[in-house]
Legacy VTK file of the C-alpha trace (Angstrom):
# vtk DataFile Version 3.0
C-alpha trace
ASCII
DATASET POLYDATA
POINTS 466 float
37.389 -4.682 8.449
35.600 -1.366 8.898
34.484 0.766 6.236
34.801 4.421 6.296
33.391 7.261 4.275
30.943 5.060 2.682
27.336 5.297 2.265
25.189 2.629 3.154
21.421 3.946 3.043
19.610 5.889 0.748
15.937 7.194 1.151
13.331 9.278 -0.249
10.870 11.330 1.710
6.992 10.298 2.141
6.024 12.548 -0.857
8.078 10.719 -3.370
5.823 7.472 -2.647
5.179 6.065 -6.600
1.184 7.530 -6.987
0.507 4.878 -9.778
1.323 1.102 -9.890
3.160 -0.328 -13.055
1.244 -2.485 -15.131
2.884 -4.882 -17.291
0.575 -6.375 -19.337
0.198 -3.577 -22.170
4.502 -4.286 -22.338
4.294 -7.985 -23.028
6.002 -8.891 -25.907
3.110 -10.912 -26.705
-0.649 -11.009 -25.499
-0.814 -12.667 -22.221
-3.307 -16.076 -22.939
-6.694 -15.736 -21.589
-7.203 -17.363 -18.019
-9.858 -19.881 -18.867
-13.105 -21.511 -17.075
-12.360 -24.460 -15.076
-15.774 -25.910 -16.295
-16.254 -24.923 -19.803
-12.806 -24.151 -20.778
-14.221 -20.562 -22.203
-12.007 -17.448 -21.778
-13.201 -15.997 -17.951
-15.387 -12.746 -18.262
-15.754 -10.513 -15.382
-19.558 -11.969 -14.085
-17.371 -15.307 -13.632
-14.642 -14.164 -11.258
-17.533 -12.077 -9.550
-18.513 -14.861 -6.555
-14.454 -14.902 -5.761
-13.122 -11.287 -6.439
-14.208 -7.546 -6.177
-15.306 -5.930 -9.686
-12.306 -2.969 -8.526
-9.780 -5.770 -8.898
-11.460 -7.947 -11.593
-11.060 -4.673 -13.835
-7.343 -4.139 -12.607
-6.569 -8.093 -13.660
-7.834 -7.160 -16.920
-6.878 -3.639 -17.137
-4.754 -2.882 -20.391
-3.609 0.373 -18.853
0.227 0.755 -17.892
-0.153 3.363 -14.768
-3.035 2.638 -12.631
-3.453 5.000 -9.719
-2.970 4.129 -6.284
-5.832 5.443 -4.031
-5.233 8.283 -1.326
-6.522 5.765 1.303
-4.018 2.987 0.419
-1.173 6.081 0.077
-1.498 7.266 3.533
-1.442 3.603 5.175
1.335 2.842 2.846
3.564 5.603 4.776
3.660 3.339 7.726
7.015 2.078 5.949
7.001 3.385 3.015
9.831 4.812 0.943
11.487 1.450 2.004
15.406 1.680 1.810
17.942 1.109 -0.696
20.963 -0.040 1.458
24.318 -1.170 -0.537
25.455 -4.249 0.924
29.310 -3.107 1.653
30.679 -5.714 4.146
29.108 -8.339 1.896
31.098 -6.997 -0.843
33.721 -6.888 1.338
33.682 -10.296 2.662
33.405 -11.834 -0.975
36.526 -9.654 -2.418
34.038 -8.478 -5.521
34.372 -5.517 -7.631
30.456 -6.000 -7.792
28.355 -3.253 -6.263
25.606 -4.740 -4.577
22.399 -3.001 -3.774
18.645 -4.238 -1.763
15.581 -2.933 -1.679
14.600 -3.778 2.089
10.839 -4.603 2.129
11.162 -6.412 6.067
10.683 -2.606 7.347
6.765 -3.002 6.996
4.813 -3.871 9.607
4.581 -7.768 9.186
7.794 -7.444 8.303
7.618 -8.394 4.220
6.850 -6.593 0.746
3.179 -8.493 1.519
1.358 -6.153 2.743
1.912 -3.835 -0.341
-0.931 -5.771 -2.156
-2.854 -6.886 1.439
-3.443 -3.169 1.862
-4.586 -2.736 -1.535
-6.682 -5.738 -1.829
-8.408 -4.674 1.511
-9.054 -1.423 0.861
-10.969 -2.713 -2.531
-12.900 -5.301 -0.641
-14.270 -2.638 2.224
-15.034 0.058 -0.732
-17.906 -3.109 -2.064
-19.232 -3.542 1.557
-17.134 -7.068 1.672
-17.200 -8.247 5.020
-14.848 -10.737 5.122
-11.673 -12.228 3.094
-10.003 -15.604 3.058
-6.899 -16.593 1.830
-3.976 -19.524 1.708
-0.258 -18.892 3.341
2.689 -20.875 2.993
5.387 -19.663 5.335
2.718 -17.199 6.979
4.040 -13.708 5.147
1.110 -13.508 3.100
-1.241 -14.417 5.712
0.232 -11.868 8.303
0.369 -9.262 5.810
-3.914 -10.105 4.907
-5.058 -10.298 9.180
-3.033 -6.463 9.063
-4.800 -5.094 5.960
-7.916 -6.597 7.162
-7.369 -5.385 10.731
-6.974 -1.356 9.264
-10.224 -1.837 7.629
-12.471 -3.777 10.297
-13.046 -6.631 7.678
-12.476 -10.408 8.927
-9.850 -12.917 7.667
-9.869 -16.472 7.418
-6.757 -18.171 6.396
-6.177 -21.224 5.240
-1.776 -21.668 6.002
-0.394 -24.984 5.057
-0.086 -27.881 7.543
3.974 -28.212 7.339
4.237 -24.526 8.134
1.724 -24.287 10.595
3.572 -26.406 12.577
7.244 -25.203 11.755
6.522 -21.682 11.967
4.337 -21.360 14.941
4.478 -17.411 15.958
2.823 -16.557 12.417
0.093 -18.139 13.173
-0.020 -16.261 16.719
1.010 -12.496 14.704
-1.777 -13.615 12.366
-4.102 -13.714 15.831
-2.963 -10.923 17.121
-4.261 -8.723 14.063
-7.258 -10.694 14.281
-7.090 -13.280 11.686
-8.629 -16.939 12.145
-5.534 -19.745 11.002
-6.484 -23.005 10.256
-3.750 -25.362 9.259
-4.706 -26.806 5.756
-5.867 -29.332 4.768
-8.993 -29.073 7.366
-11.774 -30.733 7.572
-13.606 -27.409 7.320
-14.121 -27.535 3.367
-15.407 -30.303 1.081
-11.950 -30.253 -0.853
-10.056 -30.851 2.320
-11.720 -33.358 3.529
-11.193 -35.238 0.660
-7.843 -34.668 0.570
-8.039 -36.126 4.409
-9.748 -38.907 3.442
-6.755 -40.606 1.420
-4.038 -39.021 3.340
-4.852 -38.589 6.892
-1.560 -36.971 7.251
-0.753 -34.703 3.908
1.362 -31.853 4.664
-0.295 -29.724 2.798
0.404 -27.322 0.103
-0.495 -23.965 -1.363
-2.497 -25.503 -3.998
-4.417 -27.137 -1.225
-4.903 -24.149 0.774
-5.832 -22.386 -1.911
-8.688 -24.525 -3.027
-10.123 -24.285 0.987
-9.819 -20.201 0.238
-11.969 -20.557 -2.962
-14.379 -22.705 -1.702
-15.362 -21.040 1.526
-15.463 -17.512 -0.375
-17.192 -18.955 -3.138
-20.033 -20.357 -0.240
-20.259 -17.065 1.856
-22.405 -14.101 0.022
-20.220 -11.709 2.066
-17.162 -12.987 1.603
-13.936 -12.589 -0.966
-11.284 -14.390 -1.930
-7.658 -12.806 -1.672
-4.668 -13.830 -3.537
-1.084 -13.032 -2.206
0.994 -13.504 -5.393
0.466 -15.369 -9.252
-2.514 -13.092 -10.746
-1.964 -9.710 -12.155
-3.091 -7.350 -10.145
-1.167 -8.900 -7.424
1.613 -7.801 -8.841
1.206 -4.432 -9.843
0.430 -3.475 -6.974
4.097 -5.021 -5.884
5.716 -2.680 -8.532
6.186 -0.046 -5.860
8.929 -1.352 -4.684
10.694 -1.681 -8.230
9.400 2.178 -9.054
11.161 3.583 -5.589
14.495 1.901 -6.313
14.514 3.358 -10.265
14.393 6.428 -8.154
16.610 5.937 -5.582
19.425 4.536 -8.020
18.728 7.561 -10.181
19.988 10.096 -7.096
23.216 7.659 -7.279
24.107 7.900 -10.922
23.786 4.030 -10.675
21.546 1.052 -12.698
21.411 -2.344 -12.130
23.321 -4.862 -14.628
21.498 -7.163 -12.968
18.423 -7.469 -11.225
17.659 -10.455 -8.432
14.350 -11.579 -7.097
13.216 -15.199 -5.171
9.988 -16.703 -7.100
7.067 -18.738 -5.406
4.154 -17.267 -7.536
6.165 -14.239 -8.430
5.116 -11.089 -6.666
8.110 -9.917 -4.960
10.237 -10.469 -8.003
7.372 -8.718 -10.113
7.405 -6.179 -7.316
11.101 -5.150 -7.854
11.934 -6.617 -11.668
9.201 -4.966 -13.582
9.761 -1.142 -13.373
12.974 -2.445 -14.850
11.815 -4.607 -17.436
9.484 -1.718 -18.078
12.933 0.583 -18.899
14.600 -2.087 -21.062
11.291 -2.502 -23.213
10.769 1.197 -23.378
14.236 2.152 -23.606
14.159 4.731 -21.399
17.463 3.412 -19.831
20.911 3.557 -22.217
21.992 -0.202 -19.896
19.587 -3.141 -20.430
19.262 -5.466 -16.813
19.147 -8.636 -16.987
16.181 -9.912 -14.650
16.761 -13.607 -12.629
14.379 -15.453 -10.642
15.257 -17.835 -8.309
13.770 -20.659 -7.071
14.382 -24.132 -4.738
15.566 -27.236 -6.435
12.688 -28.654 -4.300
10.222 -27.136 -6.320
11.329 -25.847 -9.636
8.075 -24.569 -11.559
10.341 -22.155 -13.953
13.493 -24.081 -13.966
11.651 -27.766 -14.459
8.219 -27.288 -14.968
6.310 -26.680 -18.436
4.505 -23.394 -19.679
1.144 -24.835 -20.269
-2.337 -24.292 -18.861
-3.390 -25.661 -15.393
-5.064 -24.636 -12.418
-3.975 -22.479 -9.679
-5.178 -24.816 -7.023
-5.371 -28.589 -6.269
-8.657 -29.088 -6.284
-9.219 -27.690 -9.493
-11.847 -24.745 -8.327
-10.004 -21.628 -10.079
-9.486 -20.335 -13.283
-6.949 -22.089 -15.736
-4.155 -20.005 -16.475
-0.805 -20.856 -18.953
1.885 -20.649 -16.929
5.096 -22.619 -16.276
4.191 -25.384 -13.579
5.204 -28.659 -11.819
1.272 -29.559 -12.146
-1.523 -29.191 -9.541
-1.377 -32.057 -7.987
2.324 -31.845 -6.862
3.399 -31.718 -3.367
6.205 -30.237 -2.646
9.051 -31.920 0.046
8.877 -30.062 3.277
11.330 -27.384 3.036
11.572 -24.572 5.226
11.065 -21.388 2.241
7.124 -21.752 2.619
6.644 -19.193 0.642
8.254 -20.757 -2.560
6.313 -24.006 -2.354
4.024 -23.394 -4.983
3.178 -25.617 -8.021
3.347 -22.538 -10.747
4.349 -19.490 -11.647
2.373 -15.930 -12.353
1.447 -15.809 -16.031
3.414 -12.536 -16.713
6.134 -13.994 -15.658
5.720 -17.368 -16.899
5.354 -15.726 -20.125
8.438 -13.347 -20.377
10.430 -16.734 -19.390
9.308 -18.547 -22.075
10.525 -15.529 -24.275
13.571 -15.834 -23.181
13.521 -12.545 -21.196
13.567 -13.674 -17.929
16.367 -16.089 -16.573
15.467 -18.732 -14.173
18.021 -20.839 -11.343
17.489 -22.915 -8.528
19.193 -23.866 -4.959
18.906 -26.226 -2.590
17.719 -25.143 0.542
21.119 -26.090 2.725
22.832 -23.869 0.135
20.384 -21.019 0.348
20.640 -20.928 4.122
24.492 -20.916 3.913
24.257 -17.736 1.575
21.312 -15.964 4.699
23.964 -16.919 7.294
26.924 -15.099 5.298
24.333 -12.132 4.629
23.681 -11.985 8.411
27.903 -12.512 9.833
28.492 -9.279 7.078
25.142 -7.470 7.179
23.693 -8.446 10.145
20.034 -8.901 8.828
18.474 -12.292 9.176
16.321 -12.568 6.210
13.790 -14.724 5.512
14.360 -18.467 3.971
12.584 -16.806 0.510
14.727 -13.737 0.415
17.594 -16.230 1.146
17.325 -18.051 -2.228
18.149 -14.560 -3.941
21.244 -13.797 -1.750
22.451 -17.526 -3.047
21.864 -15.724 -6.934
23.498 -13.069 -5.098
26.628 -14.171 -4.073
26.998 -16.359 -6.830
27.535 -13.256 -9.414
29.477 -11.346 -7.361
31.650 -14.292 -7.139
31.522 -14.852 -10.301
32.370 -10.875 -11.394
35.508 -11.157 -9.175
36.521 -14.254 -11.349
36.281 -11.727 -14.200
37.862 -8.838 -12.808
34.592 -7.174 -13.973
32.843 -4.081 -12.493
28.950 -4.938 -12.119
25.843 -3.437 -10.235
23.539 -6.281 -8.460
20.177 -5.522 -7.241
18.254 -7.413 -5.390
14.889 -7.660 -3.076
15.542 -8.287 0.248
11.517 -9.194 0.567
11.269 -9.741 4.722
13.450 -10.947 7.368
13.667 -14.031 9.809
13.277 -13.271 12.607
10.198 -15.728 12.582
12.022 -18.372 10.896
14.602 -18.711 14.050
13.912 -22.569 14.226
14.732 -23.002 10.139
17.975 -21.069 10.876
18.430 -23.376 14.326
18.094 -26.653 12.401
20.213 -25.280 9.800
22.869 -25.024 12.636
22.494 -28.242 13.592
23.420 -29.589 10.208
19.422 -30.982 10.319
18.042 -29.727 6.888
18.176 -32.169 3.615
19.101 -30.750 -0.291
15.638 -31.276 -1.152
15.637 -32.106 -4.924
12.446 -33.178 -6.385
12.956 -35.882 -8.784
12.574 -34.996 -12.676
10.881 -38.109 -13.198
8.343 -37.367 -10.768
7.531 -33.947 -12.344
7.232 -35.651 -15.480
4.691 -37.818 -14.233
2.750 -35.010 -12.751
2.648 -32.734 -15.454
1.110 -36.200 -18.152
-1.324 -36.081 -15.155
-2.596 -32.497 -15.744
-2.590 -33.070 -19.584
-4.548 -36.084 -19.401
-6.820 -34.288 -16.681
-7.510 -31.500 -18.694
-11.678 -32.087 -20.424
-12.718 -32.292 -24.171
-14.160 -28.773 -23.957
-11.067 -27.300 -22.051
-8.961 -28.653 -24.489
-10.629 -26.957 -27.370
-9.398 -23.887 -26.251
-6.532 -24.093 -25.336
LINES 1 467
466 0 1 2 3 4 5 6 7 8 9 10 11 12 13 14 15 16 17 18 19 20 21 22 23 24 25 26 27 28 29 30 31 32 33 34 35 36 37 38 39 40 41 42 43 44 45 46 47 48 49 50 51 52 53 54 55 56 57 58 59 60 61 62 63 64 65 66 67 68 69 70 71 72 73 74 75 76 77 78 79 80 81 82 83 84 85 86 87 88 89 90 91 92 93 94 95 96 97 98 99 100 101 102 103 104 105 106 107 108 109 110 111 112 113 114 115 116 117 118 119 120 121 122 123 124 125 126 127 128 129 130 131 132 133 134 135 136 137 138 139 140 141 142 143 144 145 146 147 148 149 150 151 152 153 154 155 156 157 158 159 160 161 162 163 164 165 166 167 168 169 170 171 172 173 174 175 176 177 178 179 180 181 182 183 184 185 186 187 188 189 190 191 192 193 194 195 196 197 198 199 200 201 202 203 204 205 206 207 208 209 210 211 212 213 214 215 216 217 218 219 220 221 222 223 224 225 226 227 228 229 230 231 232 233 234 235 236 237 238 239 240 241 242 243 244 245 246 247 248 249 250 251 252 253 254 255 256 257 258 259 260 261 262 263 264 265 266 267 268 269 270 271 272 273 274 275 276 277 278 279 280 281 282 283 284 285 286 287 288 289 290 291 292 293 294 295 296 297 298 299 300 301 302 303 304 305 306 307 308 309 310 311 312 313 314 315 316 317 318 319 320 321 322 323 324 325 326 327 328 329 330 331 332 333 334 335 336 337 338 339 340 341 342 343 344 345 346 347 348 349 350 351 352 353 354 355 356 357 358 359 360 361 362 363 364 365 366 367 368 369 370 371 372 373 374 375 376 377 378 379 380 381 382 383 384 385 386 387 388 389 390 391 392 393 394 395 396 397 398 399 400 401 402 403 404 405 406 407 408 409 410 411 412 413 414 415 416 417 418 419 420 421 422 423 424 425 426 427 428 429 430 431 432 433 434 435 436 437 438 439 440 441 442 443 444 445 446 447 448 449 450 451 452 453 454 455 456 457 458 459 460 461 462 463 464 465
């Protein structure tokens, strides 16, 4: 059925680009607990994170300002695709018979095609200012390591990226858009780093994981005088610089006399659901806004840090080389089955978040991934977008409450980020055809098990401060 007379799109010209980022951490309900040293268990100062990160973003991670501004450097690479559009999703409201309006940010307009680059810019742009030559990172699906050999490209700095053996072999044209920018893959674990090869030793053929890659990232920054480390998602300044996306849509809504009752985001660390849910969280806490939206993350069943995991302290990577943060997680050591949303296969999730779930302020489900990909190929027959397996888990949320309001005869708004599409991910959506992907479920027991690992783990000294 056609729809006629109704508006579909709506965008804001370059000069209404947000000219601060959105920083939560003033807002908390509570003070966020101090990432601590992996050694001595002490709360991190800024001479420790030195060796790994630029003092620029050091200060922004710790930064107790709410606005911080966005420089006119990162501003005028930003209008490559930024305003992003807010498109209401019509035939899929259609299709489903919903009184639900249902609204998405669409982030796959940007060059790599994901809300990535939003922080790979900014991180970039901090590293060249402090004569940084080169930056490596970890990628799950490839996104994040697209969006970094991009950012890196626009500033003539180098990036090595560690991207996660299962991926690297499922999703094989990241790797060659990450080469095409410039950036060096290397399908982790490798036998480049002393934490890899470890991990090599007793299990020749590990898959990998983020946790993994990560610890490769640290430890070849960490070794290399002129070299950074760069984080795609988890830490805070991460995700402020996400909160773009959430400040343009407050905007755009605002021209449409609408607000979200509900607002819908995928989690693997958290940045694209930071990116989009925090302006809003930022109106409910201030109450600037006379509606209060609720704000759901969504996860897979196959690895269910917010939905299964515990908020306690561990380490962001596998190897146990970076700070120790408190955080809701499935424990370091976990490996996560091989599904096909890469960039959701991550042990924890970012502290801000972690923390406004554990007050009860942030609502948390998971999907299996043959569900999620049914949801992405209903979003595609009605809107004709293939989005990425991530995004996918948040049309599944999606479809779900719209569903759900028809059931109730009641009039709702849904908002959601539509973070990137997939056209990269054609072979995911192919096996999914062919009936060849498993429910991945990771086994409660099993998370259990890893989580007494990280408790028992954890040293005398550490545990004194925690």
């Amino acid at each position: 059925m056609i729809v006629i007379d109704m508006k579909y799109k709506y965008y804001l010209e370059e000069e209404e680009i947000p000219k601060q980022w959105y920083n939560i951490l003033p807002d908390l309900p509570k003070p966020l607990p101090p990432p601590l040293h992996p050694v001595t268990g002490k709360p991190l100062t800024v001479k420790d994170l030195e060796p790994i990160f630029p003092k620029s973003l050091i200060l922004q991670e710790m930064s107790s300002n709410r606005w911080i501004p966005i420089p006119d450097e990162v501003l005028e690479i930003y209008k490559l695709w930024r305003p992003t559009p807010l498109i209401r999703a019509i035939r899929l409201e259609k299709f489903l018979g919903t009184p639900a309006k249902i609204y998405y940010k669409y982030e796959g307009v940007s060059p790599p095609g994901s809300h990535k680059p939003n922080t790979a810019v900014a991180q970039a742009y901090y590293n060249f200012k402090e004569g940084v030559k080169r930056l490596t990172t970890e990628t799950g699906a490839g996104q994040w390591g697209s969006a970094l050999a991009f950012s890196t490209m626009l500033f003539g700095l180098k990036a090595t990226i560690y991207m996660v053996k299962i991926s690297y072999e499922q999703k094989p044209y990241r790797k060659t858009l990450m080469q095409i920018w410039g950036g060096e893959v290397i399908p982790s674990p490798s036998s480049r780093t002393e934490s890899g090869k470890k991990i090599l030793e007793k299990d020749p053929d590990n898959p990998g994981s983020l946790g993994i890659a990560i610890s490769e990232a640290v430890e070849d920054a960490a070794k290399n005088v002129d070299t950074k480390y760069s984080l795609g998602s988890v830490l805070n300044h991460v995700l402020l610089h996400q909160t773009i996306i959430g400040q343009e849509a407050l905007k755009q809504l605002e021209s449409i006399n609408e607000y979200p009752d509900i607002v819908i985001g995928c989690v693997g660390g958290g940045s694209n659901f930071a990116g989009l849910a925090y302006p809003f969280y930022y109106m409910n806490s201030s109450k600037k806004s006379d509606k209060k939206a609720r704000l759901l993350a969504v996860e897979p069943k196959a690895c269910p840090s917010m939905t299964k995991g515990e908020y306690l302290y561990d380490f962001g990577d596998t190897a146990g080389l970076t700070p120790l943060v408190k955080m809701y997680t499935l424990g370091h050591n976990f490996i996560p089955p091989p599904i096909h949303a890469g960039g959701l296969r991550y042990h924890g999730a970012a502290p801000s978040l972690s923390l406004l779930k554990s007050e009860g302020i942030v609502e948390s489900v998971a999907y299996n991934q043959v569900e999620v990909f049914t949801a992405a190929h209903i979003f595609a027959k009605t809107e004709g977008i293939v989005i990425a397996p991530e995004t996918a888990h948040a049309v599944k949320a999606v479809i779900d409450k719209a569903i759900e309001a028809k059931e109730k005869n009641k009039e709702i708004t849904i908002l959601f980020n539509l973070s990137g599409h997939g056209l990269l991910d054609l072979s995911s959506y192919e096996k999914y055809l062919k009936k060849e992907l498993l429910p991945y479920k990771y086994p409660e027991e099993k998370i259990r098990e890893n989580i007494e690992r990280v408790k028992e783990s954890l040293s005398e000294k550490i545990r004194k401060n925690i």
